[in-house]
N, C-alpha and C positions, 0 to 999 in steps of 0.2 A: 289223359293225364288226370288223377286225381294225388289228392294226400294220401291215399292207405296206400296207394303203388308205390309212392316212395319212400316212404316211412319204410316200405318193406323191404324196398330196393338198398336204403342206405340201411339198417341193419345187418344187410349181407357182406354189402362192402366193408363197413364198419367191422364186424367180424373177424373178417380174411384180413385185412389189412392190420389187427390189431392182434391177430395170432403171430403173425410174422415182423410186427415193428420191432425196428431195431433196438430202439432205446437207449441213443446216443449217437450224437452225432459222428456220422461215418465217412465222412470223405474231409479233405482237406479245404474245398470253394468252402464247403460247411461251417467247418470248425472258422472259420476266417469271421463270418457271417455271423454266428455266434456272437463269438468271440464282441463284436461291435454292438450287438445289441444286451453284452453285461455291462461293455461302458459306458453305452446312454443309461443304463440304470445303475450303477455304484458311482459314477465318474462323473454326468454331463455332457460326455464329449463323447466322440467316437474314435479315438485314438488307442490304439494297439502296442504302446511300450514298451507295456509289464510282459507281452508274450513274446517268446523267446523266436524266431525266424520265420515271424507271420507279417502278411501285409507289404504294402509297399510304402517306399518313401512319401511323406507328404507336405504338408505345410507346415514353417519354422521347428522342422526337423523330425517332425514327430512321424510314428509310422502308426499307418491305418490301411483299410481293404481297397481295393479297386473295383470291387462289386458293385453294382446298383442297390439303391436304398431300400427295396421293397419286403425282404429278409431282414434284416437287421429290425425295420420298425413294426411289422404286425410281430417276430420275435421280440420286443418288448414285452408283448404281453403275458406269454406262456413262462419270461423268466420271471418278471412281478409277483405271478401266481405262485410259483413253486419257492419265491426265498423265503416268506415267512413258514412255508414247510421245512424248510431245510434249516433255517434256526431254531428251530424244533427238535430235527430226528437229526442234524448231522448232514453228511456228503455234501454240501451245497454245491459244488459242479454238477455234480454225475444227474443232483435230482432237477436241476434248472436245465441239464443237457436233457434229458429226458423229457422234460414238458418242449423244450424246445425243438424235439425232432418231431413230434408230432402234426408239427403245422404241416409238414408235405402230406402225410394220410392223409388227414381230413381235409386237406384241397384235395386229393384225388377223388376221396367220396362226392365233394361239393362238385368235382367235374363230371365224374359219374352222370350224374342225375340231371346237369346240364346238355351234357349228351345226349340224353333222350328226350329229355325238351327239346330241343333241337330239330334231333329226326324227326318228332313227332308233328311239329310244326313246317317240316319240310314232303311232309307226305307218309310218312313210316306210321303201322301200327305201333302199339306201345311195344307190344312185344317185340320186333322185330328192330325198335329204335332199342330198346334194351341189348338184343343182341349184338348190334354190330359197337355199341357204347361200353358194355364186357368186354366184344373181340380187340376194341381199339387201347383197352388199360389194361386188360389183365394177356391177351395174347399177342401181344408184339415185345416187342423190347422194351417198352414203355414200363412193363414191371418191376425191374427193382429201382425205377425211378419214382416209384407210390412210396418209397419206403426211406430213400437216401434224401441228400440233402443240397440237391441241385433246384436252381430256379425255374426247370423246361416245364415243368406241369403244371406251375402258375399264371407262365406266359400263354399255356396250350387255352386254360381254363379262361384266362380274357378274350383270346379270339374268340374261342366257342360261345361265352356267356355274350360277347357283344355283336356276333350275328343272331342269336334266339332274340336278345334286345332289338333287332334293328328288324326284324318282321313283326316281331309286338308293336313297333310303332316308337318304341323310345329310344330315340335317338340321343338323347342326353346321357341316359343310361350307357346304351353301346359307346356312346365315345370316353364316357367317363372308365370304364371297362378296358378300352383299350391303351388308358392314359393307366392305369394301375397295371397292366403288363408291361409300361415302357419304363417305369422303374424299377423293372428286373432284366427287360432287354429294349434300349432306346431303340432296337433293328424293327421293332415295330410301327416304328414313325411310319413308314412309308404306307402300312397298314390304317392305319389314321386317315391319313390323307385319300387312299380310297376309300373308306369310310365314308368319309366327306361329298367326293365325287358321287359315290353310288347314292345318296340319300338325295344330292341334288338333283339327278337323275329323273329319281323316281316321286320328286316331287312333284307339283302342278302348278300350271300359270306360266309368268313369264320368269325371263332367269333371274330379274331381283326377286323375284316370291321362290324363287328354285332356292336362292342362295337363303333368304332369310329362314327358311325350315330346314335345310342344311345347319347353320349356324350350332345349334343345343351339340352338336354332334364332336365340333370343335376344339369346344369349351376342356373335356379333360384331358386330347392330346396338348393343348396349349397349356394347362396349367403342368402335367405332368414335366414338360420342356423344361417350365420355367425352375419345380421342384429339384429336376436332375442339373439348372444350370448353377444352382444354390449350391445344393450338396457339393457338386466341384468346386464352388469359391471355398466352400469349410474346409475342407479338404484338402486343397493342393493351392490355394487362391488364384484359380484361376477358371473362369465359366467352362471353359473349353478342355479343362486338362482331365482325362477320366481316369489315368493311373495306366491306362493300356497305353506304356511307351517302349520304342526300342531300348535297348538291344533284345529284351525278355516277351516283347510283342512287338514286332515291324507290324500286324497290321492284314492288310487286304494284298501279300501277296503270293500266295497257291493259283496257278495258270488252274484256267475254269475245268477244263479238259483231262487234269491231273489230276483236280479234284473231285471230279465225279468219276474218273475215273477209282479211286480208291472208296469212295460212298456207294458204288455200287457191285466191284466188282474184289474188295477186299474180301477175306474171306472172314476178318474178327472186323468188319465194320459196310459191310455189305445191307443196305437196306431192305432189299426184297428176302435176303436171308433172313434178316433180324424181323421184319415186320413183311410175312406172304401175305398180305390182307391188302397191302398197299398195290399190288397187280389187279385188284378187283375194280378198284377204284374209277375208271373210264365208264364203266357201267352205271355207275351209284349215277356219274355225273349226267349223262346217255338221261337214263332216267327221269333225273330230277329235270330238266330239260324240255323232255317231250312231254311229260305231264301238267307242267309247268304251262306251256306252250296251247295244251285243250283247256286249258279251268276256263270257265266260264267268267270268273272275277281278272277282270285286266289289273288292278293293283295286285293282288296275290300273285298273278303269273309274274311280273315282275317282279316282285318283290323276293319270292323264292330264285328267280336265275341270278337276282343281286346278290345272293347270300352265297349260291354254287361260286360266281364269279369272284369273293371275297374270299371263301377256302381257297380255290384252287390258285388264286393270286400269292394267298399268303405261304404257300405252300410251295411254290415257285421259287416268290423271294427268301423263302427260310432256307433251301435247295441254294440258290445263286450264292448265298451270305455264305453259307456254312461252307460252300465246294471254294471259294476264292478268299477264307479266310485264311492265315499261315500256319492254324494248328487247325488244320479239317474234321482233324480224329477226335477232335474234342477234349485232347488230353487224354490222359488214363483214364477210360470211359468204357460200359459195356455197350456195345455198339454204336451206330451214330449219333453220338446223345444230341450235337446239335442242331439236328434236324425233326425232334421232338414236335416243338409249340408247331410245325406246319404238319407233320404228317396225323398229331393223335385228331385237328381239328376236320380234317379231309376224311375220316375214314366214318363219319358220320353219314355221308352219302349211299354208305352201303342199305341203310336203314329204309328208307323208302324202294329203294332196288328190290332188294328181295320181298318187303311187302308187294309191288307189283309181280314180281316172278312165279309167287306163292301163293296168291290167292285162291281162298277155295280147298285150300288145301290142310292138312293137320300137318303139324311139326312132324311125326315120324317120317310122312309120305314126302316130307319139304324133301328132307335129308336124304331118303333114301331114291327118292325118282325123280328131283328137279336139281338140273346143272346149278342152278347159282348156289341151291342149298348145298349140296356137295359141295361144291367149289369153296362154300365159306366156311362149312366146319374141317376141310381137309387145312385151311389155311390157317382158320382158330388151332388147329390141334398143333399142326406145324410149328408156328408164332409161339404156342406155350412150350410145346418141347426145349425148342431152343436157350428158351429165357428160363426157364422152371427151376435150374440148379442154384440160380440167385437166391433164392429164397434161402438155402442152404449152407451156401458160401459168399462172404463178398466178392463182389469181382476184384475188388483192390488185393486181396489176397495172393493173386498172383503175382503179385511186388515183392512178394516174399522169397519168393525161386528165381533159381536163374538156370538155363537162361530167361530172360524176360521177354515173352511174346509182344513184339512190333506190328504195327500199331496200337495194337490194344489189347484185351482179355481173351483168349482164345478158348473158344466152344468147348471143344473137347479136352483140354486142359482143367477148363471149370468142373465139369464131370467127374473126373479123375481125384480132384478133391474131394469131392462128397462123402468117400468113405473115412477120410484121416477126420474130418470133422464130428461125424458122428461117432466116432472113437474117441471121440474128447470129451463127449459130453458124459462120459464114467464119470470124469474128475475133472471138469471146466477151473477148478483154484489152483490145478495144479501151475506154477510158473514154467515148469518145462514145456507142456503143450499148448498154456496159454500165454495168457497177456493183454492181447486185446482181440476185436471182432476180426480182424485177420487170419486169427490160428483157429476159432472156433466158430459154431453155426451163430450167425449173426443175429441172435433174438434177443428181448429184451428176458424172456425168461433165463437167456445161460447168464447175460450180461447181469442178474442180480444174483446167482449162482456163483460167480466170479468172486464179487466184490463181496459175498457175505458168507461164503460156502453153500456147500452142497445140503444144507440142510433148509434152504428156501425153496430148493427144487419144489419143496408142496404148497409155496404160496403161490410161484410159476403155475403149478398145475391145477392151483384154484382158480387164478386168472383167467388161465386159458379155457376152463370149464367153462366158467362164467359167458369168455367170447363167446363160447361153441354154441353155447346156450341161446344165446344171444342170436346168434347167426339162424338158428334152428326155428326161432317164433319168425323173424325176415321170409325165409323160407316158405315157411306153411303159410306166411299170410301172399305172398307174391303168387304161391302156386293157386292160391282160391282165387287170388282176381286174376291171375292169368288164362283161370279156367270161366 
């Protein structure tokens, strides 16, 4: 791990991810989340009045989100930034919507890179912890969640940043880490609390010197608790009430058996379809294990099977949560989006697997004569195929037609769009084939096309120059140190 690897590494991300940003918020959790964080900046409060069939009922009558707090307030920041733009040029939604979709990219980049610290730290070359950190954002399903405007890649991004924290030795860090994912999903708590356990664990002495180094670990699932029991008194006044009530949320009940049944054997919400990387997964752990098990440093050896036993926990419980919740499918979602923050954090393990499978070896020979290599770019290519047509179409898009695919976005459906959208991008202002990111290819370049005509197309395509450009110095410099 040095600085120029990732300087290079996140220019590439940076890049791709800013060739394909949408540039406005795209789904409706989104818009909700937004929506909350113009009212703490025009209003003071977080109340949802003024929008017309948003939010839910809340306290002395007023409506507001049911979402956790964790969108709305780093969304502060990006709308601050963009209104004194926008009292300038004009649009003030579309350009506060704009700065505001931003924040999931550049958490995906900032998870990126977390990813390979990680592997790197769990036994994986650089290279090789890059690889399986690329296979886990850009070829699974995970990808058009770098781009929309769901909370899974921030929640994935604390687990991950708070195990790399917790073999560094900072334990304050990691717990604070996992206390800033439970105000996007409190299903974390339980993740905390082994947090907890595993540091007391792996501390020395007796169990009050166990428990007192333990403690730093605590501190920001307990404050986090205390922030989300706040937020519900403003809210609804009451610590306990989180907005998820019947008749619109009954809650935890999908039989366990029915629910993995459809998580894994759907065909538009099937895991191993949407992310093949996740079958590899027994190996990484294999791995990390028996390596783990020869190091010569007994704190490292520990400390690495703490970190395996923390993915694969969390991974477990995001599996239990998401198959015994009452809406499994995650809503209108492409693939099983609630199984995100467990699966993108697990597939880190791949990283040191294949560096032991491959040693000795050059990448071409990985690929073409050793099974895991094989193994992992048949399941990278698979993972992107599937996911790839996002990039092109929303998945929400298919809300447009009927009939309407049950449970969710269907594969081949998505496909089938691809060409009516790039047929649009002749005339993106036209109102017949547009309107919004549902009729057309979902960039921020058509989305400024839309709203100002077709004669922006060449500030689009300076933009996007620009990326490419951008992506290209990334590039040459990753390939020199990779070399």
């Amino acid at each position: 791990m040095n600085r120029a690897r990732l300087i290079a590494v996140a220019l590439c991300a940076a890049a791709l991810l800013g060739v394909f940003a949408r540039g406005q918020v795209s789904t409706s959790d989104g818009l909700e989340m937004y929506r909350v964080s113009v009212s703490i900046v025009d209003d003071r409060d977080v109340w949802l009045d003024e929008v017309a069939r948003v939010g839910v009922e809340g306290r002395d009558g007023h409506r507001t989100s049911k979402y956790g707090p964790l969108l709305p307030l780093t969304g502060v920041v990006p709308v601050l930034l963009a209104t004194p733009v926008a009292a300038v040029t004009g649009h003030e939604d579309q350009l506060r919507q704009f700065a505001w979709s931003l924040l999931i990219p550049a958490a995906a980049v900032v998870l990126l890179l977390w990813m390979i610290a990680l592997g790197v730290r769990l036994g994986a070359s650089f290279r090789w912890a890059l690889a399986a950190a690329a296979g886990a954002v850009f070829c699974t399903y995970a990808l058009p969640y770098t781009e929309d405007s769901f909370t899974e890649p921030l929640t994935a991004l604390a687990v991950v940043g708070a195990v790399e924290r917790l073999l560094a030795g900072r334990l304050g860090t990691a717990g604070a880490l996992i206390g800033f994912g439970m105000l996007a999903r409190p299903q974390l708590a339980p993740v905390g609390a082994l947090l907890l356990a595993v540091a007391a664990w792996d501390a020395e002495g007796d169990l009050r010197a166990r428990v007192r180094t333990a403690i730093p670990a605590a501190i920001g699932p307990a404050t986090a608790a205390a922030l989300l029991a706040a937020y519900n008194l403003l809210r609804f006044g009451d610590v306990t009430d989180t907005g998820y009530k019947e008749p619109v949320d009954p809650g935890f009940t999908t039989p366990l058996l029915d629910g993995l049944d459809g998580l894994f054997l759907t065909s538009s919400k099937s895991l191993i379809l949407f992310a093949p990387l996740v079958l590899l997964v027994p190996w990484g752990v294999r791995t990390i294990w028996r390596t783990a098990g020869s190091s010569s440093n007994s704190g490292g050896r520990e400390l690495r099977r703490s970190a395996v036993v923390l993915l694969v926990a969390n991974a477990l419980l995001t599996l239990l949560t998401a198959a015994t919740w009452w809406s499994w499918m995650g809503g209108w979602s492409w693939g099983p989006r609630l199984l995100l923050p467990g699966l993108i954090p697990v597939l880190v393990v791949l990283g040191p697997w294949l560096t032991q499978a491959t040693a000795g070896r050059t990448l071409r020979t990985t690929l073409v004569r050793s099974w895991p290599g094989r193994a992992f770019a048949v399941a990278c290519a698979a993972g992107f195929a599937v996911s790839a047509s996002t990039l092109l179409v929303s998945p929400q898009a298919q809300l447009l037609d009927r009939p309407v695919p049950d449970p969710g976005p269907s594969i081949s459906r998505q496909y089938a769009m691809v060409g009516s959208r790039l047929d649009a991008l002749a005339d993106p202002a036209d109102p017949v084939k547009g309107g919004d990111q549902k009729r057309l290819v979902p960039v921020w370049q058509v989305a400024l096309a839309r709203e100002s005509g077709t004669k922006l197309y060449l500030v689009g395509a300076l933009g996007t120059a620009a990326l490419v450009l951008l992506g290209a110095v990334g590039a040459r410099r990753l390939r020199a140190e990779l070399r």
